[in-house]
N, C-alpha and C positions, 0 to 999 in steps of 0.2 A: 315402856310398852315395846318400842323398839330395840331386838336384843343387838348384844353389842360381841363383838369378835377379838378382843385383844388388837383393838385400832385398826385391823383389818377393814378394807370396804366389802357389804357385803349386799347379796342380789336380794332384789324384792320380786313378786313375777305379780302383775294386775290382770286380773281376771275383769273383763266386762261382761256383766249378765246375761248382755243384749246380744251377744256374738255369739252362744250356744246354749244348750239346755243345763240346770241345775247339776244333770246327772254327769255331764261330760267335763263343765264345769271343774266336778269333784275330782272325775278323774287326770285331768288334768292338773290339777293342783296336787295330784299325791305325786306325780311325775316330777313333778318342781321342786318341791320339798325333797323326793329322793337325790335329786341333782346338786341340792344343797341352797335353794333357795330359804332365805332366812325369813319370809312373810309372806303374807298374801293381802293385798290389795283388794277391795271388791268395788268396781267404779267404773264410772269412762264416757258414755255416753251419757248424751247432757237431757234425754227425754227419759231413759230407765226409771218404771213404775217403783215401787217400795215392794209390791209383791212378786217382783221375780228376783229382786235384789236380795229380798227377805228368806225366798227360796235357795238362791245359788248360797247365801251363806250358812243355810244349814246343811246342805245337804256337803259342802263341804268341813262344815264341823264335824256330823258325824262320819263323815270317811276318815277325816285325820285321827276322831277318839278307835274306832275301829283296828284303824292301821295302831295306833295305840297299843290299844289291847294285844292284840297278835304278837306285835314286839316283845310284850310283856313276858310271853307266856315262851320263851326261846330266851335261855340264858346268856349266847352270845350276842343277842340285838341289843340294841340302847334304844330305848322305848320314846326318853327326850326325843329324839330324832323329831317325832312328831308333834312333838310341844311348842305348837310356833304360832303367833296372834294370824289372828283375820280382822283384818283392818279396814276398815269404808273408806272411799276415796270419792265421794259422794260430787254427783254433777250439780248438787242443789238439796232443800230440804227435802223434795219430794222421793230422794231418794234412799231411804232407811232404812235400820232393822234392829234389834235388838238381840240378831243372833250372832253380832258380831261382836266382839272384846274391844273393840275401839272404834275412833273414828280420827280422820283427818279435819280439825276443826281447821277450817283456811278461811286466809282471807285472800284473793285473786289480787296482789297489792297495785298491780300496772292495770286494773280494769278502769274505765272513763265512768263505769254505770252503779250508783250506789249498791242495784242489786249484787252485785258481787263483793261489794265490802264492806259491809254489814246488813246487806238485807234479808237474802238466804241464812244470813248465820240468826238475826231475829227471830225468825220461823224457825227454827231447827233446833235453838237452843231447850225449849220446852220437851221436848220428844228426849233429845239427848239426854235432859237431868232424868226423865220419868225413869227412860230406861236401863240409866246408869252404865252407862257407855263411858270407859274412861278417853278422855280427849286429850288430841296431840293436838296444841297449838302451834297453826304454822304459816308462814307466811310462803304465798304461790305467788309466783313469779314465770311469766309466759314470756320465753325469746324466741326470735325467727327459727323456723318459717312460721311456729305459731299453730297451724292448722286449724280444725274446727273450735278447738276450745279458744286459742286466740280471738276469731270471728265472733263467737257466742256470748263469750266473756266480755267484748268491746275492751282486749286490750291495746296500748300501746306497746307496741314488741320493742322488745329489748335485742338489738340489732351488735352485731358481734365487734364489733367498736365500743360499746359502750358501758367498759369497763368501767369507767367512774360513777356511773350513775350504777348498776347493779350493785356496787362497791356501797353507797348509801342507801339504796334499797337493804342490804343486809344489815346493817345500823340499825337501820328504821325497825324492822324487824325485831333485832335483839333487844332493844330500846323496849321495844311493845311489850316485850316478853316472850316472845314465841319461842320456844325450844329446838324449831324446825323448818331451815325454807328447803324450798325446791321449787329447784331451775327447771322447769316443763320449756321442751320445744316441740309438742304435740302429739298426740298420738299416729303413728305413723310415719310420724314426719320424714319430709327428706332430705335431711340433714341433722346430727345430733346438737345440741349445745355448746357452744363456741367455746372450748378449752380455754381462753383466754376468763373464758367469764365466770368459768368453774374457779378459777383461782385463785381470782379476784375475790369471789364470794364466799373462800373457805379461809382467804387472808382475813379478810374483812370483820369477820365476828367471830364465837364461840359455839354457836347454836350449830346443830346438826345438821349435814347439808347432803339431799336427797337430788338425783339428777336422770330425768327420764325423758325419752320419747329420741328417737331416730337412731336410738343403738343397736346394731344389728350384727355385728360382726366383733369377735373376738377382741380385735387389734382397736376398735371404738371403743370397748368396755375398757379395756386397758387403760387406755389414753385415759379418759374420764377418772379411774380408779386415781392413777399416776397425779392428777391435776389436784384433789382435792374431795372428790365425792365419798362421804362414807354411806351412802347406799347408793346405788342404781337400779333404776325401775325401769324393770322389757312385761311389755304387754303383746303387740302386733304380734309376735313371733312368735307367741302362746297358740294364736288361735290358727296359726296357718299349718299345721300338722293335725289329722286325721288320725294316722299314723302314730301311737303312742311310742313304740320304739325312736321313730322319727326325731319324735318331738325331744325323748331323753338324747338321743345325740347329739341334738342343736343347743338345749339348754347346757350339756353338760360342757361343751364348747366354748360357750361363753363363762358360764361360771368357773371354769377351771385354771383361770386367767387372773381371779381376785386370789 
């Protein structure tokens, strides 16, 4: 589900519902993808209904089949360009959809509160088979500062010393089976993921290791790249440009750095 680059790390961009309409959403997301973003996330806030979620991801399916077609029909474009999943990154069961090509099945592993490590996934899992959603088993993992999702989740954050213990956290994980964790230090956050802990957790196991929340600049995305991440997830940065040109200079900024 996740495509792959010739070991390259490469960007994911998260779109949250709740931070704009469907339609701006789409456009946004075509901007990303031209920049060279290799997925789309659809997720983020922990209250997002199923029907705006269910919206943003169509209306960004068919802007990608669209931008498709067009390519198609110009012998110099490469049409693949737009051949790239849209993927749920789900704050819970309640928020779904069946317009997406996948989902993030997670277990939040550092939460204190059952409902995040297998109770959301209980409720969820029935929807998900109906709809035939293929799932990415993956184990989340929230370090400082954490931010809302940290608070919501009731985790214990994983504090930038504590290499060892993240180190058997990804164990645990591959142990499970999961194919995939990711190191969340929240949306927005202010500060990205303790390099140390990126390291650690791409020593650690085999499984795909995904690294998001407080990357904002060029020389972070690097770092992060440099340490072990073969994806990094930028959301915040998505939604602060109005401006679509804007917005393609910033993304192409950071992307052009993997």
């Amino acid at each position: 589900m996740l495509p792959t680059r010739g070991g390259k790390t490469q960007h994911i961009t998260l779109i949250d519902p709740d931070k704009q309409s469907p339609e701006v959403a789409a456009q946004r997301a075509l901007i990303a993808v031209e920049c060279g973003t290799s997925a789309i996330f659809i997720g983020g806030s922990t209250d997002t209904g199923s029907s705006i979620v269910d919206d943003t991801c169509g209306a960004i399916q068919e802007a990608l089949e669209l931008a498709m077609f067009a390519s198609s029909q110009h012998p110099d474009a490469d049409e693949e360009t737009w051949n790239i999943p849209v993927i749920l990154f789900p704050g819970g069961a309640h928020a779904m959809s069946a317009k997406a090509d996948g989902i993030l099945f997670m277990m939040l592993m550092n939460s204190k509160s059952r409902q995040f490590l297998i109770g959301e996934q209980l409720m969820g899992a029935p929807y998900i088979s109906k709809a035939g959603l293929q799932t990415i088993p993956t184990g989340y993992i929230v370090c400082a500062p954490g931010g809302a999702v940290g608070e919501v989740g009731k985790a214990e954050l994983i504090e930038s010393e504590d290499t060892e213990l993240v180190g058997a956290y990804c164990q645990t994980a591959e142990m499970y089976g999961f194919s995939t964790v990711y190191l969340e230090a929240g949306s927005g956050a202010s500060s990205p993921v303790n390099l140390d802990l990126i390291r650690t957790a791409k020593a650690s196991m085999n499984c795909t290791l995904l690294v998001g929340g407080g990357i904002r600049t060029p020389e972070q995305m690097k770092a992060a790249a440099d340490a072990g991440a073969d994806y990094i997830v930028t959301g915040t940065i998505t939604e602060e440009y109005d401006d679509l040109q804007l917005l393609k200079e910033r993304l192409e900024s950071l992307i052009d750095v993997l």
